[in-house]
C-alpha positions as CSV (number, residue, x, y, z in Angstrom):
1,X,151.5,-58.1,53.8
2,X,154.4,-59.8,55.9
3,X,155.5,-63.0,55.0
4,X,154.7,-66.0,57.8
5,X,157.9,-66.1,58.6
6,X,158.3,-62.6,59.7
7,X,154.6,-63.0,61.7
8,X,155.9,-66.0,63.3
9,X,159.1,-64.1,64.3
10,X,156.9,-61.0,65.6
11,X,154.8,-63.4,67.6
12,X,158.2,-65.3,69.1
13,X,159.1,-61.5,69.7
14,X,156.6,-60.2,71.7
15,X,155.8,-63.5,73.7
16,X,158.9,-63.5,74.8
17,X,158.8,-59.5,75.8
18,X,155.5,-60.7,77.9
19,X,157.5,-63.7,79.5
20,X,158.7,-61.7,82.4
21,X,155.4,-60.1,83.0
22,X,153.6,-63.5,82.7
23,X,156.1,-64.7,85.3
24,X,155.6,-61.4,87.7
25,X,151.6,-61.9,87.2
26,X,151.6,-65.3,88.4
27,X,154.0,-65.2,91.4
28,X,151.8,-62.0,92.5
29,X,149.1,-64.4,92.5
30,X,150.7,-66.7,94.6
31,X,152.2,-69.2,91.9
32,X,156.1,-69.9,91.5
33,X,158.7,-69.9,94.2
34,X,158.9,-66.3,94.4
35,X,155.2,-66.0,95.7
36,X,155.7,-64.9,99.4
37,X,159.6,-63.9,99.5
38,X,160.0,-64.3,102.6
39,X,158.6,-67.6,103.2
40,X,160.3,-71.2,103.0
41,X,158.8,-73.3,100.9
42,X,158.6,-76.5,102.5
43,X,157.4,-79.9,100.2
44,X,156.7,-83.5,102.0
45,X,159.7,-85.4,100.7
46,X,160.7,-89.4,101.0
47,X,159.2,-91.9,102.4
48,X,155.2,-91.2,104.3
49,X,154.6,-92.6,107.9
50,X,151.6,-93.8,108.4
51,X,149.6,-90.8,108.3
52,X,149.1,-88.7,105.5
53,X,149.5,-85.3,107.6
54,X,150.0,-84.3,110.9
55,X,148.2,-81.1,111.9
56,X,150.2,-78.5,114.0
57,X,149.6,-76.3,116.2
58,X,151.9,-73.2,117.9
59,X,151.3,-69.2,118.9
60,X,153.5,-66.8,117.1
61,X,155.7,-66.3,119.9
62,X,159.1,-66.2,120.5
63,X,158.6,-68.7,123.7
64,X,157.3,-70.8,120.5
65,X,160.7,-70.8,118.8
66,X,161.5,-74.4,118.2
67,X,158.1,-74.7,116.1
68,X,158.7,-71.1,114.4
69,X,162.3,-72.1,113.3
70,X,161.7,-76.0,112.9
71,X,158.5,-74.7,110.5
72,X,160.7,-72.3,108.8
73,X,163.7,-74.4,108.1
74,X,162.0,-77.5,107.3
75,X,163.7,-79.4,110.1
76,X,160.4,-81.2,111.3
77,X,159.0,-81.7,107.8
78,X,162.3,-83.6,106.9
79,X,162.0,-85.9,109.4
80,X,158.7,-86.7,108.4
81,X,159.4,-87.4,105.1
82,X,156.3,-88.0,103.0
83,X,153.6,-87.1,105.7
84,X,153.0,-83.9,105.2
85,X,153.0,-81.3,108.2
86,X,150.1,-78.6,108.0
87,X,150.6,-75.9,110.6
88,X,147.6,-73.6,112.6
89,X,148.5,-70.7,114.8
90,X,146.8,-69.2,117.8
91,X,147.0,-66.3,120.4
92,X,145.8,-68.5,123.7
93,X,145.9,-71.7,125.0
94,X,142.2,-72.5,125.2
95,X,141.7,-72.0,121.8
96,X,144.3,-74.5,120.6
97,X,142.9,-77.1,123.7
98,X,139.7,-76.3,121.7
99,X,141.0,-77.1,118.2
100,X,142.9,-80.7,120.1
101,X,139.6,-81.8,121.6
102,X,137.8,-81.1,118.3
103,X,140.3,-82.5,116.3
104,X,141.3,-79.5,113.8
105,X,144.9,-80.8,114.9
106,X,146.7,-83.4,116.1
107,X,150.0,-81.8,118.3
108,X,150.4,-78.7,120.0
109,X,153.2,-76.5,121.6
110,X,151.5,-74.7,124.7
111,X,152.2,-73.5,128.3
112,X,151.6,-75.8,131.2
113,X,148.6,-74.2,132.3
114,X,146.3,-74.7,129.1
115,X,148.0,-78.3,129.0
116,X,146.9,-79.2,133.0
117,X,143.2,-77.2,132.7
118,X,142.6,-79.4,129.4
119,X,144.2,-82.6,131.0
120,X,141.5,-82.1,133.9
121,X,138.7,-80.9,132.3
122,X,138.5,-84.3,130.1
123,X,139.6,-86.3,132.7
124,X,142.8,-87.6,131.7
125,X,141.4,-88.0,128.0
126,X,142.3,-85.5,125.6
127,X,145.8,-85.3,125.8
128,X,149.2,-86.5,126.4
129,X,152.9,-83.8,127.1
130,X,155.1,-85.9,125.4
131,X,158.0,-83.3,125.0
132,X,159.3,-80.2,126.0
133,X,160.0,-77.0,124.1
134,X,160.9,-74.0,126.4
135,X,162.0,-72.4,129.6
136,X,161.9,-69.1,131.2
137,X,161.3,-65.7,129.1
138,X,158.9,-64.5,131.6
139,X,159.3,-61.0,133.5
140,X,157.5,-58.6,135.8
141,X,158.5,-55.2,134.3
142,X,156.8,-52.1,135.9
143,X,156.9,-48.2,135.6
144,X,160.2,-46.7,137.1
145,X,158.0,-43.9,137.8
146,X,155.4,-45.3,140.1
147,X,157.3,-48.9,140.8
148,X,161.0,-48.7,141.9
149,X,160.1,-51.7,144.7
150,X,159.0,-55.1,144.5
151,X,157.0,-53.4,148.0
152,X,155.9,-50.5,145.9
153,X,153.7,-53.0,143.6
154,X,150.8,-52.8,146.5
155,X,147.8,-51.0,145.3
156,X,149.5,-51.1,141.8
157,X,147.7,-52.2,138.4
158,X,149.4,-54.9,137.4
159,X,149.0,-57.1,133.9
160,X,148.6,-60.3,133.1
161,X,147.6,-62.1,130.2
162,X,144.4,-64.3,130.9
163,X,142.3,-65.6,134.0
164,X,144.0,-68.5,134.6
165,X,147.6,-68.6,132.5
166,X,150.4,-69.8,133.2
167,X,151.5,-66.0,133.6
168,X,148.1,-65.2,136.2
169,X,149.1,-68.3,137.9
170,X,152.4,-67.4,138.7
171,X,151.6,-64.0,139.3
172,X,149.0,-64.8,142.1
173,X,150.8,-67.1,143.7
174,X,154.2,-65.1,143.9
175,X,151.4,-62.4,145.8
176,X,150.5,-64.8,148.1
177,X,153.3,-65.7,148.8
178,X,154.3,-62.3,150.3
179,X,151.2,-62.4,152.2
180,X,148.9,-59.9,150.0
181,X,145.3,-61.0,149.3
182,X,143.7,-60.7,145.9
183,X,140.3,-62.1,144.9
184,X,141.5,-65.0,141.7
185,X,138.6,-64.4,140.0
186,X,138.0,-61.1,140.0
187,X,141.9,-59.8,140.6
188,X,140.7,-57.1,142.9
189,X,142.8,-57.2,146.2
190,X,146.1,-55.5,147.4
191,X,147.6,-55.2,144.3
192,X,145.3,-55.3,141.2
193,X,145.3,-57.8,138.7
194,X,144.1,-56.7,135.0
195,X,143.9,-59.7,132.6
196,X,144.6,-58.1,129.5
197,X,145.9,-59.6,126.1
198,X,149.6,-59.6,125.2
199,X,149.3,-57.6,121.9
200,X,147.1,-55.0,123.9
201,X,149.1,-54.6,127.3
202,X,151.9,-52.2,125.4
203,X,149.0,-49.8,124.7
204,X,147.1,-50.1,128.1
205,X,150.8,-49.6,129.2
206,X,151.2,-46.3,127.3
207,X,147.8,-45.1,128.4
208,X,148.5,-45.7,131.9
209,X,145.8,-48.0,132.6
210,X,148.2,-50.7,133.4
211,X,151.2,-49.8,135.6
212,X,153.3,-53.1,134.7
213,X,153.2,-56.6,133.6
214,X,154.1,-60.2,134.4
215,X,154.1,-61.6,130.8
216,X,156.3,-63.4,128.4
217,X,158.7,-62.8,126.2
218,X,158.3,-60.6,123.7
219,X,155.8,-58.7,125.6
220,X,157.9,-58.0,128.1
221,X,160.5,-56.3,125.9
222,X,158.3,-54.1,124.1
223,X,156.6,-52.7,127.4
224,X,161.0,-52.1,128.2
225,X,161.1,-50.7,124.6
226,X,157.9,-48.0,126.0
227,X,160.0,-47.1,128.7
228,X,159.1,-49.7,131.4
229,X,161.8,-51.5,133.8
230,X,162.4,-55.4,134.6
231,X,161.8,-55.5,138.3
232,X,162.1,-59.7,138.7
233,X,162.5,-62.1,136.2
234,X,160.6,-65.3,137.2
235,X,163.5,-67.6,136.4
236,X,165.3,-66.6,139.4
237,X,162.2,-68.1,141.5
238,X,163.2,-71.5,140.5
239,X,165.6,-74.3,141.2
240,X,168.3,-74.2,138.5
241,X,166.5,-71.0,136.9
242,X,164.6,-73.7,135.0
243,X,160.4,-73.9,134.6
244,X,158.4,-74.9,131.9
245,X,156.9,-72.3,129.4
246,X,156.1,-74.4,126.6
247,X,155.4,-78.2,126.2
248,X,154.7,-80.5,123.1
249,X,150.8,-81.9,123.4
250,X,149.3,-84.4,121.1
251,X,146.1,-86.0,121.1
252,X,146.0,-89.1,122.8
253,X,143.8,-91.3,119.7
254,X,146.4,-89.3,117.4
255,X,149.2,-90.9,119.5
256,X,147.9,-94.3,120.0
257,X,147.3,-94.6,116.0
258,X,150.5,-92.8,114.4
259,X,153.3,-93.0,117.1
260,X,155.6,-92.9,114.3
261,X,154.4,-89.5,113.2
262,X,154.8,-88.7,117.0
263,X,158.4,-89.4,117.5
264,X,158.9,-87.8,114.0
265,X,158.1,-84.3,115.2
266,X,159.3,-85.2,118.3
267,X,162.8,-85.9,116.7
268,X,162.3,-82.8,114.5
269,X,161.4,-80.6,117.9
270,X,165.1,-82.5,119.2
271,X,167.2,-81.2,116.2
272,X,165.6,-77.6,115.9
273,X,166.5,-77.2,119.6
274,X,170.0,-78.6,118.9
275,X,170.7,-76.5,115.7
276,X,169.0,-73.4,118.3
277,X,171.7,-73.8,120.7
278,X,174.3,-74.1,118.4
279,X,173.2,-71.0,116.0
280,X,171.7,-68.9,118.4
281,X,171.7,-65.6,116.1
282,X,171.2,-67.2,112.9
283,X,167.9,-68.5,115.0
284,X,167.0,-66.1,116.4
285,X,166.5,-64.3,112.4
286,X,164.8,-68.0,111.7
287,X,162.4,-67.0,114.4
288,X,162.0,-63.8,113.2
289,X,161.5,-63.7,109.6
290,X,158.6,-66.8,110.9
291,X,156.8,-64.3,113.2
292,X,156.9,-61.8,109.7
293,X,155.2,-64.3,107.7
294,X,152.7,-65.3,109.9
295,X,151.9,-61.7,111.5
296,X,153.1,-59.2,109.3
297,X,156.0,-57.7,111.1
298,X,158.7,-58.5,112.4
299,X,160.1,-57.8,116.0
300,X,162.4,-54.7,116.1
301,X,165.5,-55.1,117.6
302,X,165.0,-53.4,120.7
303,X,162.8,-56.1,121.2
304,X,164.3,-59.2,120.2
305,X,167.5,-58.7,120.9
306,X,166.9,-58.6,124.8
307,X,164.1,-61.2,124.8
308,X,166.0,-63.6,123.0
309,X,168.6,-64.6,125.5
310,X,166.0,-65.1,128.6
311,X,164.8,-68.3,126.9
312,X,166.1,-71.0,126.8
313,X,165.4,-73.8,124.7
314,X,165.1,-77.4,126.3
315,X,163.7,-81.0,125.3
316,X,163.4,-82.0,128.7
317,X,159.3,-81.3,129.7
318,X,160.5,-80.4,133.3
319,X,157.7,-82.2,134.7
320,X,158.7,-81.1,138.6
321,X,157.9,-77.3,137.5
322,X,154.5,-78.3,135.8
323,X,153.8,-80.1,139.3
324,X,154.8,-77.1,141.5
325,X,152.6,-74.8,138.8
326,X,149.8,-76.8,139.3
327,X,150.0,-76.5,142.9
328,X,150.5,-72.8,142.6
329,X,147.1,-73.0,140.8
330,X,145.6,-74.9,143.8
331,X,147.4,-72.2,146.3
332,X,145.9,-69.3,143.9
333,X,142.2,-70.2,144.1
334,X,141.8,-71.2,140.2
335,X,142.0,-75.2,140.7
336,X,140.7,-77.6,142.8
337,X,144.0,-80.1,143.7
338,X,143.8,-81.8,139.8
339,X,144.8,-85.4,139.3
340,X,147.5,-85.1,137.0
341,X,148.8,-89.0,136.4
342,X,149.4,-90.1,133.0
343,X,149.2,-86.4,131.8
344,X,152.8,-87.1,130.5
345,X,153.8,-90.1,127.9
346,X,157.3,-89.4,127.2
347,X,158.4,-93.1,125.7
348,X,158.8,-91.5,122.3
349,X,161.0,-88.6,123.5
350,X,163.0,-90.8,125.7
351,X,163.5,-93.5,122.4
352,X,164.6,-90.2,120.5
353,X,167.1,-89.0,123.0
354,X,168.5,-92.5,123.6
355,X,168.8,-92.7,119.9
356,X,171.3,-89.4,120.1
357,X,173.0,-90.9,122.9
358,X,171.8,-88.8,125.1
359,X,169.7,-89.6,129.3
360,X,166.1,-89.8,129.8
361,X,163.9,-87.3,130.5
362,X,161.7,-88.0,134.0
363,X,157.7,-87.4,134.1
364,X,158.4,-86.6,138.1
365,X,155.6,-89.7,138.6
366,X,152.8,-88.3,136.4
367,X,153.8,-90.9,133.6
368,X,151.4,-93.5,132.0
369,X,151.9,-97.2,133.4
């Protein structure tokens, strides 16, 4: 029979054999910091505001970058120090209007249109823009085949992404404009409107149901990566090449209670944008590897790489373009004229960029008093 001694030594033997296994079994099960490898692990550090948590909400998009990289590197949780940040994602903007007005979170990034038909439909209750995130990264691309033209689009199927987005909005009114007519509602007219879903349009393109798209980035790219064409990007229909794509909501009882929370993701939106501009390819992996974690997959490179440089990345709201895309709404047929004052409370952005030395950004009149 073996001494104790030599048991004990057995025992210290094969536990220690098992160590690495015990160690694989429990990251596999989501323990350790080798759980999800490609993940950031980001912990509330320092000091809380006065909230415990702030609940967050963005799409996995790349017109969403300053939340997918400020998320990823931990640049908005740091300047929140102790509170933590819990983060929601969602495919459209009504959903995450939804989730604000029933208080499953507490800021949003979004696209004007959501942000004005949730604004109106509470009227002037819900919500406040208190920051801006993104401009541009929208294109009409089209089949070289059937659409060589901006003309040729007549009698053409043509994609956008929901009754009533930003994208349909712009879309209807840029048809108007060249004196077509197309029902709103139904998108039946001289050029067809089909409202189809951004993850489905490369597949209706494919089938040839659709025969282009006026969508966002990276939509547009993977319809170019099937073999479609950019016939107009919708930068070039603006002043400066500048519209908003994506704003920073929040809630107004969530703002009135923890403005220091507020100008703390607000400040954390500032620097993510900053570090952006400055790093735009180590961001634009940040962005990536995010949109891997939280879908899956990542974008291929044919994808990315061309979508990337058609946004750009901006604190200022540019409250003239939301304006003018409200009115495009009006001129569409999808809104009655909307009474858009106090839509926009941009004191805490404006006390973060005067902290960085930096001018105010203007609410174009639609400001709280």
């Amino acid at each position: 029979m073996p001494s104790s001694r030599t048991t004990s030594r057995r025992r210290l033997a094969a536990l220690a054999a098992a160590l690495p296994l015990l160690i694989g079994a429990l990251a596999s099960c989501g323990y350790g910091s080798q759980a999800v490898s490609d993940e950031k692990k980001v912990v509330a550090e320092g000091e809380k505001l006065s909230a415990d948590k702030v609940r967050l909400g963005y799409f996995p998009n790349l017109t969403h970058a300053t939340a997918l990289v400020g998320d990823r590197e931990g640049i908005i949780q740091k300047e929140l120090g102790g509170t933590e940040l819990k983060v929601s994602t969602f495919n459209a903007g009504p959903s995450e209007i939804e989730a604000l007005n029933a208080d499953s979170i507490d800021i949003g990034f979004i696209g004007p249109s959501p942000a004005i038909n949730g604004y109106v439909k509470s009227g002037g209750k819900n919500l406040r823009i208190v920051g801006g995130s993104a401009s541009g990264g929208v294109k009409l691309v089209v089949n070289p085949a059937k659409i060589k033209t901006l003309d040729d689009l007549r009698g053409k199927r043509i994609a956008t992404p929901q009754h009533g987005n930003t994208q349909d909005v712009a879309f209807l009114n840029w048809i108007k404009g060249r004196g077509w007519k197309v029902d709103a509602q139904s998108g039946k007219g001289d050029v067809f409107v089909v409202r189809t879903e951004n993850k489905v349009a490369p597949d209706a393109y494919k089938s040839g149901s659709i025969d282009g798209a006026w969508v966002p980035e990276p939509t547009a790219s993977k319809l170019v990566s099937e073999g479609a064409r950019v016939l107009l990007d919708e930068s070039t229909l603006w002043p400066d090449k500048k519209f908003v794509i994506t704003n920073i909501i929040v809630s107004q009882r969530f703002l009135k209670e923890h403005p220091d929370v507020v100008e703390a993701v607000l400040r954390g939106a500032v620097k993510t944008n900053a570090w952006i501009n400055a790093n735009p390819e180590k961001a634009k992996a940040s962005a990536n590897a995010q949109l891997k974690a939280l879908t899956g997959k990542p974008l291929g490179n044919e994808v990315i790489d061309p979508a990337w440089p058609s946004i750009r990345f901006v604190d200022d709201p540019l409250a003239a373009t939301l304006r003018a895309q409200a009115d495009h709404a009006v001129n569409a047929g999808l809104l009655e004229q909307p009474e858009l004052k106090g839509i926009y409370d941009l004191r805490p952005l404006n006390k973060v960029l005067a902290a960085a030395g930096r001018p105010a950004a203007a609410d174009a009149g639609l400001g709280v008093k």
